[in-house]
MMTF fields as JSON, N, C-alpha, C and O atoms, coordinates in Angstrom:
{
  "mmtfVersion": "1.0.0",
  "mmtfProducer": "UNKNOWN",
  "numBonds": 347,
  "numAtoms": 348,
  "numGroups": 87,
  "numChains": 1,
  "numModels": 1,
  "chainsPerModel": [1],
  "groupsPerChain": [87],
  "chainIdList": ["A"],
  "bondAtomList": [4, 2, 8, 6, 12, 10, 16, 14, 20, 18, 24, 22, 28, 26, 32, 30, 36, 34, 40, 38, 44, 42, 48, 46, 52, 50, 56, 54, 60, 58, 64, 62, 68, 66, 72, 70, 76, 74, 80, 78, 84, 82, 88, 86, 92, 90, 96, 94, 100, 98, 104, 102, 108, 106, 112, 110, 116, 114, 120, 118, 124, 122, 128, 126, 132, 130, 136, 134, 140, 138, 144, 142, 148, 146, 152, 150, 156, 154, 160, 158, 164, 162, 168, 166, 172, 170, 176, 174, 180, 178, 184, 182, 188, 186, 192, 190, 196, 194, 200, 198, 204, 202, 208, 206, 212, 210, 216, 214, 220, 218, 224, 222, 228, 226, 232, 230, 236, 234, 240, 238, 244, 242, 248, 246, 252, 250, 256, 254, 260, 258, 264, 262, 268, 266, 272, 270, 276, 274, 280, 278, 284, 282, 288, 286, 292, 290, 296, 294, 300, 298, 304, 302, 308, 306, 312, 310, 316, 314, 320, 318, 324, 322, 328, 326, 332, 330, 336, 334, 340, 338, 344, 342],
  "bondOrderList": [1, 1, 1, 1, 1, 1, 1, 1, 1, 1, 1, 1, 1, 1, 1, 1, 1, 1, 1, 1, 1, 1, 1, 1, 1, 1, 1, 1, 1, 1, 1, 1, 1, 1, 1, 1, 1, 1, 1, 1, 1, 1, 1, 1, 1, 1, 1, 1, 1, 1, 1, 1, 1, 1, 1, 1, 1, 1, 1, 1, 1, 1, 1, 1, 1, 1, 1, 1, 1, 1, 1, 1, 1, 1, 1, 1, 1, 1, 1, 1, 1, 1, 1, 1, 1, 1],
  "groupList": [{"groupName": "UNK", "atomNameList": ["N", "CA", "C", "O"], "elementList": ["N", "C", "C", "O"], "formalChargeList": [0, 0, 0, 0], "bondAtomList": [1, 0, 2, 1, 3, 2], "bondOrderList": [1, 1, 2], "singleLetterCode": "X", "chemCompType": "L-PEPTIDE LINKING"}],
  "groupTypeList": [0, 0, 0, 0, 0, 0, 0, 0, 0, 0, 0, 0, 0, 0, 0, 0, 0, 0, 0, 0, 0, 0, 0, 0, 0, 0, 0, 0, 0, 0, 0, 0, 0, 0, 0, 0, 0, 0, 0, 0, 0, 0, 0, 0, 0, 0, 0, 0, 0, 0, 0, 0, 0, 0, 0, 0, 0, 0, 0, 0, 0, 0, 0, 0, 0, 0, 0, 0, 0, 0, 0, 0, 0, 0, 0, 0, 0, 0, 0, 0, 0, 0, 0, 0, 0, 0, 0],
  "groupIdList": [1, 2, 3, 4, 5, 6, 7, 8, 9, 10, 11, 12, 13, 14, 15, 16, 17, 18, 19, 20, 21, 22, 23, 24, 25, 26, 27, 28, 29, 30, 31, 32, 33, 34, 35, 36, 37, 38, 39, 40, 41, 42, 43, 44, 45, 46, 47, 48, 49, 50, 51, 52, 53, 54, 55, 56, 57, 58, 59, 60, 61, 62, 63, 64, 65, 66, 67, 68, 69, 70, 71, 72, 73, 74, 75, 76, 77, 78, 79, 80, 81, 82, 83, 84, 85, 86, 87],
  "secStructList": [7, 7, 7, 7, 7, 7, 7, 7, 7, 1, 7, 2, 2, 2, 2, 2, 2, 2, 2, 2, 1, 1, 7, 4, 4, 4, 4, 6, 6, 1, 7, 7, 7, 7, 1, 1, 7, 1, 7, 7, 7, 7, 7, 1, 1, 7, 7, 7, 7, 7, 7, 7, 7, 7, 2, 2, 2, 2, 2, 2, 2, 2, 2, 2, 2, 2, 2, 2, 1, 1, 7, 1, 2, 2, 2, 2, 2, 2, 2, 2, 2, 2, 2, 2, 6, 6, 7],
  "xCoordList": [-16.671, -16.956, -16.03, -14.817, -16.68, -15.797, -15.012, -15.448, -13.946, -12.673, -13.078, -12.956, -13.659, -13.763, -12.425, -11.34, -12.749, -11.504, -11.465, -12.416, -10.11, -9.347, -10.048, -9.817, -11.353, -11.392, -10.92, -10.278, -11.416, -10.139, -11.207, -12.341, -10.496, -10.892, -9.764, -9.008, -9.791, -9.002, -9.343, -8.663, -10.504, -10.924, -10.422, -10.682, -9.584, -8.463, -9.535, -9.223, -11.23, -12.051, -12.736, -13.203, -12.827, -13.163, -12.126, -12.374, -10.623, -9.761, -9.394, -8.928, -9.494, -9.255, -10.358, -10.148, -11.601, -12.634, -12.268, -12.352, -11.742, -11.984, -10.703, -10.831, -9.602, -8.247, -8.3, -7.354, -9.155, -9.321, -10.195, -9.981, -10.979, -11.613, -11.142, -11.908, -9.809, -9.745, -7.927, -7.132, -7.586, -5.699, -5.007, -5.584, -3.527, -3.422, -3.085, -3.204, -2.66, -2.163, -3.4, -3.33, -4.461, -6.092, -5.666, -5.777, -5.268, -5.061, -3.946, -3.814, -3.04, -1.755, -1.851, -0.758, -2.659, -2.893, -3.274, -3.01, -3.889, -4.235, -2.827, -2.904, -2.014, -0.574, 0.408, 0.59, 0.83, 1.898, 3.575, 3.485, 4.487, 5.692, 6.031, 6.334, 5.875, 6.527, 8.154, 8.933, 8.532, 10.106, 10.694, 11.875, 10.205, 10.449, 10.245, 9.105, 10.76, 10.003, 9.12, 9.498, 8.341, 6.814, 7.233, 6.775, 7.717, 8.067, 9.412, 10.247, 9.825, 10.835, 11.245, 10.617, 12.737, 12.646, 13.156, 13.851, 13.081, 14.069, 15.315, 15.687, 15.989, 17.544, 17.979, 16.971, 18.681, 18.995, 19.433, 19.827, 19.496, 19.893, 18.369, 18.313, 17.414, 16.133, 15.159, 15.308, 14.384, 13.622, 12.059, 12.015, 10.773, 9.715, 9.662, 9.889, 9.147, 8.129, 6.804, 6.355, 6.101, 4.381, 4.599, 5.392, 4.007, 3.186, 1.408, 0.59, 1.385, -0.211, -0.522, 0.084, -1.114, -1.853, -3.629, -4.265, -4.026, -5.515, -5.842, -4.953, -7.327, -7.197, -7.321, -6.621, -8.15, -7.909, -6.627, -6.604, -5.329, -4.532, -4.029, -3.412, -4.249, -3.445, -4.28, -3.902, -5.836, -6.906, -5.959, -5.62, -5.301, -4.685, -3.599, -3.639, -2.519, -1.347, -1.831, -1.221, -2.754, -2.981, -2.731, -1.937, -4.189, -4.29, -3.372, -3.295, -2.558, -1.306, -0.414, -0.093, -0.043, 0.366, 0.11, 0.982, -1.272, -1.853, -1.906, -2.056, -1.733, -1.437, 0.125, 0.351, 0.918, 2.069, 2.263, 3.164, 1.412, 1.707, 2.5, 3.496, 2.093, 3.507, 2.237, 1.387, 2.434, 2.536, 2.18, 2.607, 1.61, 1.368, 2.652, 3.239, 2.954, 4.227, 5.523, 6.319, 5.789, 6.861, 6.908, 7.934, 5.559, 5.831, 6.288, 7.385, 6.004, 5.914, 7.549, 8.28, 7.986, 9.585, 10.299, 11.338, 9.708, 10.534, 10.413, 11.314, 9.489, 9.53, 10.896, 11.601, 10.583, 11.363, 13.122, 14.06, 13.207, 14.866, 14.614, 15.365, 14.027, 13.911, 14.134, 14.733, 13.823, 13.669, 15.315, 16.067, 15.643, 17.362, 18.282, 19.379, 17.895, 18.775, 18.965, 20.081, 17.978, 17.944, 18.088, 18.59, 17.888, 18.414, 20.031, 20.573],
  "yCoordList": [9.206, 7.792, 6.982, 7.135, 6.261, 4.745, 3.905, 3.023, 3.958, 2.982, 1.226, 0.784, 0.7, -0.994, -1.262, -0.754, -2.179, -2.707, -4.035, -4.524, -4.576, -5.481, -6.767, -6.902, -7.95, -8.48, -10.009, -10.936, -10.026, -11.122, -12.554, -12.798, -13.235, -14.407, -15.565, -15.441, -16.076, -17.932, -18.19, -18.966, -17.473, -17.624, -17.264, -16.162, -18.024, -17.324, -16.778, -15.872, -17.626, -16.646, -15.592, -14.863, -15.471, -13.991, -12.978, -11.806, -13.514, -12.536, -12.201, -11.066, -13.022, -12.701, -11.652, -10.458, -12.32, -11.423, -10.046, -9.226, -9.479, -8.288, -7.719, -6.696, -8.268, -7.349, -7.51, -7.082, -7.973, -7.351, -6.003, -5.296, -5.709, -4.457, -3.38, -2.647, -3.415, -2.999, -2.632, -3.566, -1.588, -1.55, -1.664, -1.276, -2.184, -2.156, -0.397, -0.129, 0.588, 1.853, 2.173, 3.039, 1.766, 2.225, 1.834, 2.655, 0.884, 0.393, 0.276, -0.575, 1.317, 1.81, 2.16, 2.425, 2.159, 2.391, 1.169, 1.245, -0.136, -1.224, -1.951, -3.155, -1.516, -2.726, -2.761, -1.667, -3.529, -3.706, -4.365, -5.382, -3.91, -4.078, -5.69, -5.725, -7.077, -8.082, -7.967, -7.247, -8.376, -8.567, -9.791, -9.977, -10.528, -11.679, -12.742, -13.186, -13.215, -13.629, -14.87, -15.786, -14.792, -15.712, -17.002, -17.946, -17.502, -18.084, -18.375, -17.478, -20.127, -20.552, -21.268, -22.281, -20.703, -21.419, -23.01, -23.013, -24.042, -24.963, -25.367, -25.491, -25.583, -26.198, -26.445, -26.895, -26.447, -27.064, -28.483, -29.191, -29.03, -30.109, -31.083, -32.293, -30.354, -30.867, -31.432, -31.104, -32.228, -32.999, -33.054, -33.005, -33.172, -33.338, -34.936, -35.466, -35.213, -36.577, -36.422, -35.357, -37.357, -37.83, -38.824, -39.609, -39.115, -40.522, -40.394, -39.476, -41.618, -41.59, -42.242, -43.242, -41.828, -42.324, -42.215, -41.617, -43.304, -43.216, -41.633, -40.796, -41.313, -39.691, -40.194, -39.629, -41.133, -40.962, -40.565, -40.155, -41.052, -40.952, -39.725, -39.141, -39.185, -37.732, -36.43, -35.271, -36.919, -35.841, -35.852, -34.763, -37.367, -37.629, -36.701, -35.621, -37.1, -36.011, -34.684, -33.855, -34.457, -32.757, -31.919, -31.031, -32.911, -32.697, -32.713, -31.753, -33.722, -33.806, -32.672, -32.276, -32.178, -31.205, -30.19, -29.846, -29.424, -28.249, -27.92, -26.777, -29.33, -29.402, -28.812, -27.898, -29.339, -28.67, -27.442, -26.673, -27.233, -25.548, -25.387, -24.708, -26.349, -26.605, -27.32, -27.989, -26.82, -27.521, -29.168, -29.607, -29.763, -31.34, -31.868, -32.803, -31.28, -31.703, -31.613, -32.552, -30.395, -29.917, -31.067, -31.29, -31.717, -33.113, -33.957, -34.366, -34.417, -35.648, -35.593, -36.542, -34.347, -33.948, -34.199, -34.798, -33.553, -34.239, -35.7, -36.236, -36.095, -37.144, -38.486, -39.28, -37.973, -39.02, -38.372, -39.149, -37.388, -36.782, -37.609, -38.554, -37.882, -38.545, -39.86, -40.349, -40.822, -41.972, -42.13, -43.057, -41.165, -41.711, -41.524, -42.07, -40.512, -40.73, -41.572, -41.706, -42.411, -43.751, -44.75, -45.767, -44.83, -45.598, -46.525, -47.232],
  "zCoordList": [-8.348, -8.503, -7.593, -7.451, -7.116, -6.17, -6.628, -7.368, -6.369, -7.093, -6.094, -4.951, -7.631, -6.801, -6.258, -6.542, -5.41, -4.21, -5.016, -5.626, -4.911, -5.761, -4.62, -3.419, -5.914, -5.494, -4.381, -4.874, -2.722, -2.169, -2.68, -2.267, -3.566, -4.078, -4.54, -5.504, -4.138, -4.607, -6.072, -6.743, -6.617, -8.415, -9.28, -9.764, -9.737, -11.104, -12.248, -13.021, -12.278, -13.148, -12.998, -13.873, -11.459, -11.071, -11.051, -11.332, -10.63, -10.715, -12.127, -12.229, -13.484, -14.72, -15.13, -15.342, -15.208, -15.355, -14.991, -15.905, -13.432, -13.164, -13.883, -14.554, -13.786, -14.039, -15.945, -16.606, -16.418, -17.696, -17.861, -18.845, -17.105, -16.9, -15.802, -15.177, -15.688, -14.653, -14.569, -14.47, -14.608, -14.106, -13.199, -12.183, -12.927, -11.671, -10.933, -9.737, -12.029, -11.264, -10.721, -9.85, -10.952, -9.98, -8.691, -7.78, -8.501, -7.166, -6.29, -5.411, -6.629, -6.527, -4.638, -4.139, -3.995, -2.562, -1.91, -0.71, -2.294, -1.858, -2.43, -2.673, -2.572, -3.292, -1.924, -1.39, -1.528, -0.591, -1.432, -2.12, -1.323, -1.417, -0.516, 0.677, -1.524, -1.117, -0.295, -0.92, 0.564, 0.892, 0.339, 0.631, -0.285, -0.498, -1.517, -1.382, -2.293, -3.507, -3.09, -2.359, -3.461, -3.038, -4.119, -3.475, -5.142, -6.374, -6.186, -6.07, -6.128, -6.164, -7.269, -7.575, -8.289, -9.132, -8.897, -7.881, -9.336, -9.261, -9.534, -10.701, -8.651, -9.199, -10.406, -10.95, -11.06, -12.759, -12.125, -13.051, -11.128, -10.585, -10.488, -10.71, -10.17, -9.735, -11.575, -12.752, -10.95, -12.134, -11.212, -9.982, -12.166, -11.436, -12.314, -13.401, -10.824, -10.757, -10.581, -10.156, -10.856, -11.332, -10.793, -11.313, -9.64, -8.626, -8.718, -8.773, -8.7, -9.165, -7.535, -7.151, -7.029, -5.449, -5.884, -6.752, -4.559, -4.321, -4.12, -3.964, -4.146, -3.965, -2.156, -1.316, -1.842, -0.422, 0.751, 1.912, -0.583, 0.201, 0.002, 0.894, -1.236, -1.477, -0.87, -1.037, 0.08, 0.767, 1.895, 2.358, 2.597, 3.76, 3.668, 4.258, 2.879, 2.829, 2.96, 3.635, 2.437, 1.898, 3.403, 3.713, 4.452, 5.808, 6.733, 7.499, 6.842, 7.145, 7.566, 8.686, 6.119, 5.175, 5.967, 6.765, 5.907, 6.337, 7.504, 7.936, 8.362, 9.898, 10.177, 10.97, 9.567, 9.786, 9.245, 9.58, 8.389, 7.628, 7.037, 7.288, 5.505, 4.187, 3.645, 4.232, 1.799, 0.524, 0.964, 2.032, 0.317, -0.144, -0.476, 0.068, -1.269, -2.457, -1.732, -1.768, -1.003, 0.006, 1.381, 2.022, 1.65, 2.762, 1.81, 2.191, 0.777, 0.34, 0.204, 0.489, -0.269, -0.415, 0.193, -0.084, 1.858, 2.764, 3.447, 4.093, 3.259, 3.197, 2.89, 3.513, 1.369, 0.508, 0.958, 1.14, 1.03, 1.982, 3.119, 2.878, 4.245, 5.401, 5.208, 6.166, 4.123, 4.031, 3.256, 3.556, 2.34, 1.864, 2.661, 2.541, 3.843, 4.746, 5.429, 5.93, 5.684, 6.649, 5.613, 6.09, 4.615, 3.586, 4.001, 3.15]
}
């Protein structure tokens, strides 16, 4: 029998769906060894904020964003560092 290949999808309900029917030691040959932790925790120094924007403007950032090749949230970040420095 054919061992299904670990579906490539962006769908947290297709990927739930399958890995409830499904283990990861099956797929113990399609797994690659991260170098790096992908997950940053935050500072005990750091706090989140909630800004409410037009969505037009938060499609703009997004693009922005993706042009430089970084997070929405990670411009807007640096951003607001750019602006207290000139503060």
């Amino acid at each position: 029998m054919k061992t299904p290949k670990i579906p490539q999808t962006d769908s947290i309900t297709e990927l739930a769906q399958f890995w409830e029917t499904h283990g990861l030691t099956d797929f113990e040959d399609e797994l690659e060894e991260v170098p790096e932790s992908i997950f940053e925790r935050r500072a005990k120094n750091e706090e989140t904020v909630t800004i409410h924007l037009p969505a037009s403007e938060i499609e703009a950032v997004k693009r922005l964003a993706q042009a430089k090749g970084m997070g929405h949230a990670a411009l807007i970040r640096e951003w607001v560092h750019e602006k207290l420095q000139h503060a």
